[in-house]
C-alpha positions as CSV (number, residue, x, y, z in Angstrom):
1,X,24.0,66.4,154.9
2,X,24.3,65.3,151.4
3,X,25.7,62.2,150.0
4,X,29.1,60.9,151.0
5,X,32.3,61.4,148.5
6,X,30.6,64.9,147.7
7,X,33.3,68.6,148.6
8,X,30.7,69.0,151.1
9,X,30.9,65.8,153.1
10,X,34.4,65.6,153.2
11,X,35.9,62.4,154.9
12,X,37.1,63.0,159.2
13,X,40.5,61.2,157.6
14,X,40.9,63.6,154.6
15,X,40.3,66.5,156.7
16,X,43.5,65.2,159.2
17,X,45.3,64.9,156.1
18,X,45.2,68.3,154.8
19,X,45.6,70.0,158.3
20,X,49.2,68.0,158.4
21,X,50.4,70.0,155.0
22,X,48.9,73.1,156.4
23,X,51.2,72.6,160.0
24,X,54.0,72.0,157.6
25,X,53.5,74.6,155.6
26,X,53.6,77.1,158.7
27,X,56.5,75.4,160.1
28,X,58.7,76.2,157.1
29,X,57.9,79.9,157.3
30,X,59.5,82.9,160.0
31,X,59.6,86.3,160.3
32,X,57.0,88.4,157.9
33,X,56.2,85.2,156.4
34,X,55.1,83.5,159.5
35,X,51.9,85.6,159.6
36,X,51.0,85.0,155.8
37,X,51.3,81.4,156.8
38,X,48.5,81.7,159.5
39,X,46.2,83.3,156.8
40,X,46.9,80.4,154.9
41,X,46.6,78.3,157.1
42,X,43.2,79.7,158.5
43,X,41.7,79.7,155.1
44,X,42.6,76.0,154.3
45,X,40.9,74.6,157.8
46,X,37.8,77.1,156.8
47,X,37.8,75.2,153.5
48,X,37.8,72.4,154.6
49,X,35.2,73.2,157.1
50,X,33.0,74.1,153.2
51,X,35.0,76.2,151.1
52,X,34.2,75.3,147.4
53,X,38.1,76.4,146.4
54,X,39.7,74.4,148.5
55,X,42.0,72.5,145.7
56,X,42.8,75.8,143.6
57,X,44.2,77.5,147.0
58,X,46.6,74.6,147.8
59,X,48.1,75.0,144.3
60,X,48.8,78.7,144.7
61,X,50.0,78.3,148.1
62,X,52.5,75.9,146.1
63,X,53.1,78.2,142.9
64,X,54.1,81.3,146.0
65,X,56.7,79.1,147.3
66,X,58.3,78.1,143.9
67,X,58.2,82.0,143.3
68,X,59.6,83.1,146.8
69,X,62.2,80.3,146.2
70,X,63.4,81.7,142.6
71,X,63.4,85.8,143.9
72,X,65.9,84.4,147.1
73,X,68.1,82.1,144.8
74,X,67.7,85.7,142.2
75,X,68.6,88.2,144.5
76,X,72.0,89.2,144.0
77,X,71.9,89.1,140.3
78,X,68.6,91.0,140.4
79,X,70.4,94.0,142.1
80,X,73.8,93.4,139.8
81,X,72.0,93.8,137.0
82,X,69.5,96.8,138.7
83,X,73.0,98.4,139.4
84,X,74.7,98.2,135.9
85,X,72.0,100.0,134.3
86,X,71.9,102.5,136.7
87,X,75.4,103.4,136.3
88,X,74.8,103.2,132.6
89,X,72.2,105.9,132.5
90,X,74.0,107.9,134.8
91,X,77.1,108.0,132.2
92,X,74.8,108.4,129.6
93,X,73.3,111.6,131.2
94,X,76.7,113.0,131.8
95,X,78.0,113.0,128.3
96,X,74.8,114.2,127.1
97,X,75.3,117.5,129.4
98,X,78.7,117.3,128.5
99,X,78.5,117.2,124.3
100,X,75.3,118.8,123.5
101,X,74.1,121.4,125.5
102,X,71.0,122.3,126.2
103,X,69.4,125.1,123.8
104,X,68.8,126.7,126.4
105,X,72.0,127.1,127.8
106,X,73.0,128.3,124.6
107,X,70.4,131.0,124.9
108,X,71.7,131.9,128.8
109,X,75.3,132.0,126.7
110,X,74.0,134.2,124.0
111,X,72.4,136.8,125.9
112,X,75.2,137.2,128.7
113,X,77.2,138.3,125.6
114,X,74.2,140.7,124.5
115,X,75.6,143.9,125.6
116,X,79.2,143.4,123.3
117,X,77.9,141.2,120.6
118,X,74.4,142.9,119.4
119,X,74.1,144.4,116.2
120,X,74.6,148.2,117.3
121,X,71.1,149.0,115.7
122,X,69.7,145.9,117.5
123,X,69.3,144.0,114.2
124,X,69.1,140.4,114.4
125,X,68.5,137.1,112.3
126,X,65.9,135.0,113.4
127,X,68.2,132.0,111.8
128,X,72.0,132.0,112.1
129,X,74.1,132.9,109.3
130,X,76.6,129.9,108.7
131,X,79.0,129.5,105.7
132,X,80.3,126.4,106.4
133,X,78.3,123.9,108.1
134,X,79.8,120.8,107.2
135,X,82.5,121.8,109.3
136,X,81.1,122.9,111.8
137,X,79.4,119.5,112.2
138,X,82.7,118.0,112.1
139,X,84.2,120.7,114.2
140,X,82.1,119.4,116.8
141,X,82.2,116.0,116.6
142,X,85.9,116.4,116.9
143,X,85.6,118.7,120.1
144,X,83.0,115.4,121.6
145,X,85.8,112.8,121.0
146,X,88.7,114.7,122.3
147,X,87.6,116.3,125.4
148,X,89.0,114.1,127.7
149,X,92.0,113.9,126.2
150,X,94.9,115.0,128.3
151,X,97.1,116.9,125.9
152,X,96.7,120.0,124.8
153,X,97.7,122.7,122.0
154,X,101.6,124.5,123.0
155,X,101.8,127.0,120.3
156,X,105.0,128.8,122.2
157,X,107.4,130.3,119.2
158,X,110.0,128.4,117.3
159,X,113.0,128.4,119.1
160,X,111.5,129.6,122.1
161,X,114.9,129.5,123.7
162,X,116.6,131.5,121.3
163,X,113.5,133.7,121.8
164,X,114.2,134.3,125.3
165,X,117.5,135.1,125.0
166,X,115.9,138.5,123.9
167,X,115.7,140.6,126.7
168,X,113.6,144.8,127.3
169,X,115.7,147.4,126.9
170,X,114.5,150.5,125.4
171,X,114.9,152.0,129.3
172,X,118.5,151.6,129.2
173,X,121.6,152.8,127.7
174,X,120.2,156.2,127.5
175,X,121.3,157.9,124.1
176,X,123.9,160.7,124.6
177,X,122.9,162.4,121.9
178,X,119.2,162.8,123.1
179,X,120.9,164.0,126.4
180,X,122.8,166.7,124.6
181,X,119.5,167.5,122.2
182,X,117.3,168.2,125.2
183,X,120.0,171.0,126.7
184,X,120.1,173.0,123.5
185,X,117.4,175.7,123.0
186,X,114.4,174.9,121.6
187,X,113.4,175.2,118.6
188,X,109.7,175.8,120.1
189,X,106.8,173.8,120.8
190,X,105.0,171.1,119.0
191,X,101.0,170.6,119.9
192,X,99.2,166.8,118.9
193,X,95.6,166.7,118.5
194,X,95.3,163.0,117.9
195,X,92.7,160.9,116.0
196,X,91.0,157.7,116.2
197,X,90.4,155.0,119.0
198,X,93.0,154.0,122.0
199,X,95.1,152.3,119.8
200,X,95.4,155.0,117.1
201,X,96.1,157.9,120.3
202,X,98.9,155.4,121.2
203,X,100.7,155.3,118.1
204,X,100.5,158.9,117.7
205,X,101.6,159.7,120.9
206,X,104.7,158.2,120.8
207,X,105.1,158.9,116.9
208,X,105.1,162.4,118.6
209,X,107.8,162.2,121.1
210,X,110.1,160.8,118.0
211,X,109.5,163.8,116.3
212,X,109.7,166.3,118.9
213,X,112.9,164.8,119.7
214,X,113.8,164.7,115.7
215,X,113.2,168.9,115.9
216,X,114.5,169.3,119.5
217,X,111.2,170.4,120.6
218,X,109.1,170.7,123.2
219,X,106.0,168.7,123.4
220,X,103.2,169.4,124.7
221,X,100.9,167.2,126.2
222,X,98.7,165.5,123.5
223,X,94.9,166.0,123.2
224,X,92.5,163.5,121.6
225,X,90.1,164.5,118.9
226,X,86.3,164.1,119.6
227,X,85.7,161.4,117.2
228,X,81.9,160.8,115.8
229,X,82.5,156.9,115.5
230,X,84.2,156.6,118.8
231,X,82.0,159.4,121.1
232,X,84.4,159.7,123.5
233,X,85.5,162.9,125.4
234,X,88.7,161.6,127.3
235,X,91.5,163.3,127.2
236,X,95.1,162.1,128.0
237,X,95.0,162.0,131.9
238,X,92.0,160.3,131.9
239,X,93.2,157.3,130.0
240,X,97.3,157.6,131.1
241,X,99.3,158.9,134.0
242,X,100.8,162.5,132.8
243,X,103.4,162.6,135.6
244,X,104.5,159.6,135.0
245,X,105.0,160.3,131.2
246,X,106.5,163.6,131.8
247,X,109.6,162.3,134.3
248,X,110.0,159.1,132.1
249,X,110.9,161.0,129.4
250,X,112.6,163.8,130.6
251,X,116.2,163.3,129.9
252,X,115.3,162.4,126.0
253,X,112.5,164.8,125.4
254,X,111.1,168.1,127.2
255,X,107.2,167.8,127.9
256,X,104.7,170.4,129.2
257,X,101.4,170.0,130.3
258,X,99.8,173.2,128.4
259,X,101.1,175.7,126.1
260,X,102.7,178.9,127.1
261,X,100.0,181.6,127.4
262,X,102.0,184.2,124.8
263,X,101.7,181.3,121.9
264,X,97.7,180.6,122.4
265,X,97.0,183.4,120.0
266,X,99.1,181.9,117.4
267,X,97.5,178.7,117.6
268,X,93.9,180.0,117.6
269,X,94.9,181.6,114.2
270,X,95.6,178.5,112.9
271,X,98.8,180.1,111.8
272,X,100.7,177.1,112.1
273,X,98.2,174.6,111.5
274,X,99.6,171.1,110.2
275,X,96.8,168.9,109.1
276,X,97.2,165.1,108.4
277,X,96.7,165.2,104.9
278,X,99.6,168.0,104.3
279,X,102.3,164.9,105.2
280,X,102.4,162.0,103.5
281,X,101.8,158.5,105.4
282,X,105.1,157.1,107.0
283,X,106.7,160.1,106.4
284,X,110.4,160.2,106.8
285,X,112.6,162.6,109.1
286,X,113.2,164.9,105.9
287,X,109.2,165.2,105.5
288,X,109.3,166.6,109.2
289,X,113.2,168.8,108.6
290,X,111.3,170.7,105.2
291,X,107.6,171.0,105.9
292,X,107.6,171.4,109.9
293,X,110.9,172.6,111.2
294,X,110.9,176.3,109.0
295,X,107.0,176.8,110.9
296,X,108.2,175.7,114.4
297,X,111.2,178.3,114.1
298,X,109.2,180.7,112.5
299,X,106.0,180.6,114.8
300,X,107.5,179.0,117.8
301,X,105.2,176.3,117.9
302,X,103.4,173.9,115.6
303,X,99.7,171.8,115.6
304,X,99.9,168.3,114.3
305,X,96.2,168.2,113.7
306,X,94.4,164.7,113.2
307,X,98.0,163.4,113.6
308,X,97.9,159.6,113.7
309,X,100.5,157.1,111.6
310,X,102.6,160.1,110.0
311,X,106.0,158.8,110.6
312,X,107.3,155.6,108.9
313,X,109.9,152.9,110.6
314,X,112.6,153.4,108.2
315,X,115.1,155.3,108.0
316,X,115.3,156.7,111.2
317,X,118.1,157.2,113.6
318,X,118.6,154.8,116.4
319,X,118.0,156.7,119.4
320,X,114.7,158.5,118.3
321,X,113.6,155.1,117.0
322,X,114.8,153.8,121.0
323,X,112.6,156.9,122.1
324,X,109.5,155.4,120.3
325,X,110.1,151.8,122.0
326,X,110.7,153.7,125.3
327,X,107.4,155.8,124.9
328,X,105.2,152.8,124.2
329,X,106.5,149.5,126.7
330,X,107.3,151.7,129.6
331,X,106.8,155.7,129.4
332,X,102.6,155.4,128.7
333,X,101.0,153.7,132.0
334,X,97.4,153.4,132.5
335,X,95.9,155.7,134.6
336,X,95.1,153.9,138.3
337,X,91.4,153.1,137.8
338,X,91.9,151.8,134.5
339,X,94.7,149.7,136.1
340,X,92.8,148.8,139.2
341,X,89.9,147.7,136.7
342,X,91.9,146.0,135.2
343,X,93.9,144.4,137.0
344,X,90.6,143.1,138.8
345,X,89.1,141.6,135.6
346,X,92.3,139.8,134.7
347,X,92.0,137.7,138.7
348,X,88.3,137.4,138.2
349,X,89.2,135.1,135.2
350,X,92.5,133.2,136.8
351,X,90.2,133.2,140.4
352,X,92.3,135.0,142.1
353,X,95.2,133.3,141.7
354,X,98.4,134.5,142.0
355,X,100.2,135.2,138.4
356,X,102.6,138.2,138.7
357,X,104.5,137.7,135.3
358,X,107.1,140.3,134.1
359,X,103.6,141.2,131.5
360,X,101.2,141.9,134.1
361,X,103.5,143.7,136.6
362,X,104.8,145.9,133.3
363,X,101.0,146.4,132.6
364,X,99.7,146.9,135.9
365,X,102.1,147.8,138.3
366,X,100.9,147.1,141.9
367,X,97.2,147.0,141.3
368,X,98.0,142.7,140.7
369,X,99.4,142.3,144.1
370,X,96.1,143.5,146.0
371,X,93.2,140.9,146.6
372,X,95.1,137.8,145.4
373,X,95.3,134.1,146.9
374,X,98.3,132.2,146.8
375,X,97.9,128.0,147.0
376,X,98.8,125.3,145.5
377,X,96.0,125.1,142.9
378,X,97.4,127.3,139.6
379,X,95.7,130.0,138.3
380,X,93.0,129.5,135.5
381,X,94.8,129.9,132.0
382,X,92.8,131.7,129.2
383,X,92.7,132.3,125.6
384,X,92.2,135.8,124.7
385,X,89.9,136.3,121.3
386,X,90.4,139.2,119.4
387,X,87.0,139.2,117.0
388,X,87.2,142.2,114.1
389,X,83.5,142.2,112.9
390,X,82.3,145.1,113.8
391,X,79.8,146.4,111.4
392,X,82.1,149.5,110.2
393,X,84.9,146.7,108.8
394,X,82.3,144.6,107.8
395,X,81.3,147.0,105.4
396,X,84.9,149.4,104.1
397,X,85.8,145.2,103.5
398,X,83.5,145.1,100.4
399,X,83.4,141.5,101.2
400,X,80.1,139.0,101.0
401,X,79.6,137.0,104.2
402,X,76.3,134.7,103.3
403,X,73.9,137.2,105.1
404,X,72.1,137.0,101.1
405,X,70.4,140.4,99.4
406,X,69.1,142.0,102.6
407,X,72.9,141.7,104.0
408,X,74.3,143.4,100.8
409,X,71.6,146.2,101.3
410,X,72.1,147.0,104.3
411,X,75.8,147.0,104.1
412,X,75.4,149.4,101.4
413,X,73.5,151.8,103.1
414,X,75.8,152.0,105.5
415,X,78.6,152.8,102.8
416,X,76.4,155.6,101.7
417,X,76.2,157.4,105.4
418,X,79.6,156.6,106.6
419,X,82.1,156.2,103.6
420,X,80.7,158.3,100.4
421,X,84.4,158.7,99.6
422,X,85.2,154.9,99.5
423,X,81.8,155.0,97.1
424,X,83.1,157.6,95.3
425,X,86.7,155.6,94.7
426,X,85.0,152.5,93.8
427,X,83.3,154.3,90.9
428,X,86.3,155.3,89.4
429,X,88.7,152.1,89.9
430,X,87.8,148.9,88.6
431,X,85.2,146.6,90.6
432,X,86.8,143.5,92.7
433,X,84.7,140.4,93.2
434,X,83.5,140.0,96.7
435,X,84.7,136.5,95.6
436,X,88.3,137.6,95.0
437,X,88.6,139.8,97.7
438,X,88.2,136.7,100.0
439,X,90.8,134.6,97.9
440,X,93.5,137.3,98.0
441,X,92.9,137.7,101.9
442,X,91.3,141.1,102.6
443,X,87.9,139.4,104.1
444,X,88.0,139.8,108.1
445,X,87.4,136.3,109.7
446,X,83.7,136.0,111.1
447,X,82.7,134.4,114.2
448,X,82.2,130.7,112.6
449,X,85.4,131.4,110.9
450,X,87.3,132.1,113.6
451,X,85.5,129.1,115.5
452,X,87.2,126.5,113.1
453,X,90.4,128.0,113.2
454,X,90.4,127.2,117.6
455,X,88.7,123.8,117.1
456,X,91.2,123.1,114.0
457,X,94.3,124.0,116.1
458,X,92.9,121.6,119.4
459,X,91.4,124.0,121.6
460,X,88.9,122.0,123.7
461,X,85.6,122.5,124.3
462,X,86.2,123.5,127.9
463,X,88.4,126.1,126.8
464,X,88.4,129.6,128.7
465,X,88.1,132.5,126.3
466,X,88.0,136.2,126.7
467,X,86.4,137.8,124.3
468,X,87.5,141.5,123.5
469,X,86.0,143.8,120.5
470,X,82.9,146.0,119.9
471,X,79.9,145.3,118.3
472,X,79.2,142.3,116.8
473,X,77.6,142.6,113.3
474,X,74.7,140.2,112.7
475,X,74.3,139.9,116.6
476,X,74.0,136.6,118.3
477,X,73.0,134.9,115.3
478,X,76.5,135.4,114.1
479,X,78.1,133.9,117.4
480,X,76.2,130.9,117.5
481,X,78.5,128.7,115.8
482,X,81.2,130.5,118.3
483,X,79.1,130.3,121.5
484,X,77.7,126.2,120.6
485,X,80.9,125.2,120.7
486,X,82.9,127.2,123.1
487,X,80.6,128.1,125.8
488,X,83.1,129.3,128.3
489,X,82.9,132.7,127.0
490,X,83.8,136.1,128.8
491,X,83.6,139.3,128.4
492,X,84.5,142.9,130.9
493,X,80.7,143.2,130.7
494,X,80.3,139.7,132.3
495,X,83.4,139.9,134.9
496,X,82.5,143.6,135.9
497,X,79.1,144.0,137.9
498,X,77.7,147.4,136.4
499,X,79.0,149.2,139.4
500,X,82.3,148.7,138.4
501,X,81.9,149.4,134.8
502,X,79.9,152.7,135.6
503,X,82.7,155.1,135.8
504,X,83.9,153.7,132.1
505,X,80.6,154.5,130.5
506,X,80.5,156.2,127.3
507,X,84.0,156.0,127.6
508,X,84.8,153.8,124.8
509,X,88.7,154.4,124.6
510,X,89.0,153.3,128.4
511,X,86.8,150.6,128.0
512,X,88.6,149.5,125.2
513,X,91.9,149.7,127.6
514,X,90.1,146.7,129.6
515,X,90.3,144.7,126.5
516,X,94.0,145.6,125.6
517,X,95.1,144.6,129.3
518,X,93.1,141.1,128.7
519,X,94.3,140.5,125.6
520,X,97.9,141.4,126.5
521,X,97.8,138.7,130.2
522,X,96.3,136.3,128.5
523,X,98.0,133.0,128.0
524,X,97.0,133.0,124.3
525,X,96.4,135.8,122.3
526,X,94.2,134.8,119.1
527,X,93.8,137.8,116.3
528,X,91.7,137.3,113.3
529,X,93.0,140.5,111.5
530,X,96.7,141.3,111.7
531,X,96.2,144.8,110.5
532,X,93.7,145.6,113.4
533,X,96.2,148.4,115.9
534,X,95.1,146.5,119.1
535,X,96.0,143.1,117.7
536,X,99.2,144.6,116.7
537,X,100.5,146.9,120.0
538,X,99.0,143.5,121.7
539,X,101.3,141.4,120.4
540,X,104.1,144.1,120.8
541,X,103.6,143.5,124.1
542,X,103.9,140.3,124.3
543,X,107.1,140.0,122.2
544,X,108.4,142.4,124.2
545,X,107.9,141.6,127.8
546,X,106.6,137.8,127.1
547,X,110.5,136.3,127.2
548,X,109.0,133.3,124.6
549,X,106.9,132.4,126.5
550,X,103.5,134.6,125.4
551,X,102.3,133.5,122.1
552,X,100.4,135.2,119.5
553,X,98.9,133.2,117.0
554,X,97.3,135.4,113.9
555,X,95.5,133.0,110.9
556,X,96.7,133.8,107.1
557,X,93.6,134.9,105.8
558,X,94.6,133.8,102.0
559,X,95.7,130.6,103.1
560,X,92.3,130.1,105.6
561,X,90.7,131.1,102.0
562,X,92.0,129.0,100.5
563,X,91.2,125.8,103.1
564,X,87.9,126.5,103.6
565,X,87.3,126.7,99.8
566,X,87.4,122.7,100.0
567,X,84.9,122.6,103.1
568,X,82.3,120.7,101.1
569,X,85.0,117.8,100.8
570,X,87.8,118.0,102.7
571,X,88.3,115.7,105.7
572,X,88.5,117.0,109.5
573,X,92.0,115.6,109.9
574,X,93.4,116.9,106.5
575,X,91.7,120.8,107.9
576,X,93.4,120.0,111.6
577,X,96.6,119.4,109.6
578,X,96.5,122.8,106.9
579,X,95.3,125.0,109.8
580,X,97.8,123.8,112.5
581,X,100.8,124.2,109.5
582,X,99.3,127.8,108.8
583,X,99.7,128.9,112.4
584,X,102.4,127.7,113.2
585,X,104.5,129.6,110.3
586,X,103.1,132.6,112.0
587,X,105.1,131.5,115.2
588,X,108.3,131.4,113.6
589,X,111.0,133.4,115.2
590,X,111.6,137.0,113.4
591,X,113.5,140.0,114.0
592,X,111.6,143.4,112.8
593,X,111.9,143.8,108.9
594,X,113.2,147.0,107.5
595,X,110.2,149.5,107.3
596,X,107.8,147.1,109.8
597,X,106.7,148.5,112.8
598,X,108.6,148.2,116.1
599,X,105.5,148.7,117.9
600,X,104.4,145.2,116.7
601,X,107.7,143.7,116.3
602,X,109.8,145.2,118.9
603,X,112.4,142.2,118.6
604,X,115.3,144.3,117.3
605,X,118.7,146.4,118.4
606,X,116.6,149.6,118.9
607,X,114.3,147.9,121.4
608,X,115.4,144.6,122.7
609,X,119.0,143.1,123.6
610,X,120.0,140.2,123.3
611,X,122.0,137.8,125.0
């Protein structure tokens, strides 16, 4: 039995003690806890029954309760607290998606662009090329603070008001003296084999109805050139509608499809062959009255061969400088698939959304009204990005553009195959500095440069951009700092599926069509080289048909020089300032300046009226 006092001889009295704290111990617990109370209370009377732990298992049954206590007094602030940090992270997570992207998302970016922006012999950097990565960094950090921002960049033209009060009309008021041309006897016929790309075929298309008009002639329908840069067999109906050209202009100039059959003979003689380099570059009506006028009457007909930009602006009489402005805003319509194409690209990027401004029904016609949606939500608004860096400018520019020694050779061999005369020239003039070349303004803007001009003028991250252009030289490398930043990036080859796009391969000029209708609905039209023909009939456009309301915004490159010579030290708020000042004297509102072209700058008596 053992001797009495010892744990195993506990006292009868002691053990009715310790039963009464276990009953109230299981009388102060329910529910879930009501069964942990019967283990505890089950252990404590086997204890006591000759449990050597019988002290230590009170206590803990104690320390439980102070701890059950504290967690039901606890709760609510537990869960607050829980709660805050939840929502915390969640915020966290969604600025992190928001501000830096994930590399690979860049990479999904980068190759959706692959077919427009790869090197065209598939040579690319492992690391990007950047010039100014300072800025950038800053560009960035600026585009992270200001996304939520409501406001955003209006770059509509000074005096927008006074802007609108000029109004299309190079379809009216039809000259008399054009009337009374084209029912005189004509002096014979005048053939155009035109050079170049889209944009150079336009120009000297309607450079040709001017001077068959200036002869009183009769045109015939213009070819296009096979060109070895462009590879591209179409001919005018392919790319326009000839019927609709024809009856446009009939009343100002006579046109025919073909020549006349007794005047083939002369032509395959070459006996009135006209080449480009026999009249001078903006030549003027007397160029045409001496030099092509005695072989039109003498031969009956004439070949403007590899005509392109041989007529200038100034002087030139009113109505055949009407004619041109007549031929290029409303005689020369896109043929229907081109229209249908694009038309279809330009609701792909507003979502289908109804737009159906004065620009798109000029440019389109019909094709805009089919497949459209009409609500209350507005149609997406887009910034079109005209990007001259194809490999060919890249290398006439003469210009350094950080790619180091193996960028310099390779532009150089590329000199050697496709301009030995510009090599030959540069032996015999005196060298310019690639160094000077970009201070006086005759670099074209790369990618990154172009970048900072959209994140300098406000353009937010979020931003919808269409980009338009060839080639890419340097590849994606080069449109990293373009594609990190602005990653809402479009192109026809992304908006298309390839069973759309198939009946425009190895068509490059009606491809290139798709980019001029894009760049011309766009809401804003962004050029980085003013001297580039698309950015320039692009803009026409807009002047023209736009009402103030369409603007164009085109970067000084002397002036971007000279900002981004400070890039190592100037401050993001002093580039916002300099950049925003130098686009916006581009926006200023101007009549066309003697000599300028009214294809461009169609704001003037011959074109536009205003009231």
């Amino acid at each position: 039995m053992g001797k009495q006092g010892s744990p195993r001889s506990p006292r009868p009295e002691n053990i009715d003690k310790e039963e009464k704290v276990g009953r109230r111990s299981l009388d102060s617990l329910s529910g879930n806890d009501l069964l942990l109370g019967r283990r505890i209370y089950g252990s404590e009377v086997s204890k006591a029954q000759g449990s050597k732990h019988d002290q230590s298992c009170v206590s803990s049954n104690k320390f439980w309760k102070k701890q059950h206590s504290w967690l039901r007094r606890n709760f609510k602030s537990i869960v607050l607290m829980i709660s805050v940090t939840g929502f915390i992270f969640c915020i966290d997570s969604i600025m992190v998606s928001i501000f830096h992207s994930d590399s690979s998302t860049v990479v999904q970016d980068i190759s959706r662009l692959s077919n427009m922006t790869l090197h065209k012999n598939g040579a690319q950097d492992d690391s990007p090329v950047q010039m100014y990565s300072r800025l950038l960094n800053l560009a960035s950090d600026s585009l992270a603070k200001n996304e939520f921002k409501p406001d955003t960049p209006n770059f509509q033209e000074e005096g927008s008001s006074k802007s609108s009060q000029w109004k299309p009309c190079a379809d009216n008021n039809k000259s008399p003296g054009a009337l009374e041309r084209s029912r005189e006897l004509s002096n014979g016929y005048i053939m155009v084999s035109a050079n170049g790309g889209l944009n150079q075929q336009r120009v000297a298309i309607c450079n040709a109805v001017a001077v068959a008009a200036l002869l009183n002639a009769t045109l015939v329908l213009p070819r296009f050139l096979y060109s070895n840069v462009w590879k591209d067999p179409s001919q005018f109906g392919d790319i326009y509608q000839e019927d609709h050209f024809i009856e446009y202009l009939k009343d100002e100039v006579n046109i025919v499809k073909d020549l006349p059959q007794h005047l083939k003979s002369t032509d395959n003689k070459n006996l009135s062959l006209v080449t480009d380099t026999e009249l001078v570059k903006e030549a003027k009506p007397v160029d045409y009255i001496e030099h092509v006028l005695p072989l039109l009457k003498k031969y009956g007909m004439v070949h403007l061969f590899g005509y392109g930009n041989r007529l200038g602006f100034d002087p030139l009489p009113f109505d055949v400088q009407r004619l041109r402005c007549k031929c290029n805003f409303h005689a020369l319509k896109f043929a229907p698939k081109i229209q249908e194409a694009g038309s279809l690209l330009v609701k792909r990027i507003r979502r289908f959304k109804t737009s159906r401004s004065r620009l798109e029904e000029a440019l389109l016609g019909e094709s805009m009204a089919k497949n459209t949606v009409k609500g209350e939500e507005e149609p997406l608004k887009y910034l079109a990005l005209h990007l001259r860096f194809e490999e060919d400018m890249v290398a006439y520019s003469l210009c350094d553009f950080g790619g180091g020694e193996a960028e310099r050779k390779e532009l150089q061999a590329y000199r050697e195959d496709h301009f030995p005369l510009l090599l030959k020239r540069l032996k015999k003039s005196k060298s310019v500095s690639p160094e000077d070349l970009r201070k006086t303004g005759k670099c074209p803007l790369t990618p990154e440069e172009a970048t900072l001009v959209l994140a300098g003028l406000g353009f937010k991250r979020k931003t919808y951009i269409y980009l338009a252009g060839s080639q890419i030289y340097g590849g994606s490398s080069r449109m990293l700092p373009l594609t990190r930043l602005y990653p809402n990036i479009a192109t026809k080859e992304t908006l298309l599926t390839p069973q759309e796009l198939a009946p425009f391969k190895n068509f490059s000029s009606q491809l290139a069509a798709l980019d001029f209708i894009a760049c011309i609905a766009s809401d804003v039209f962004a050029m980085t080289d003013s001297g580039s023909q698309l950015s320039s009939l692009v803009s026409g456009f807009r002047t023209y048909y736009g009402n103030g309301q369409a603007p164009t915004l085109r970067p000084n490159k002397k002036r971007l020089a000279a900002i981004l010579s400070d890039s190592e030290t100037i401050k993001w708020k002093s580039f916002e300032d300099r950049v925003r000042k130098m686009v916006e004297e581009g926006q200023k509102l101007r009549t066309r300046p003697y000599g300028r072209s009214i294809y461009r700058q169609p704001r003037c008596s011959e074109c536009m009226c205003k009231f």
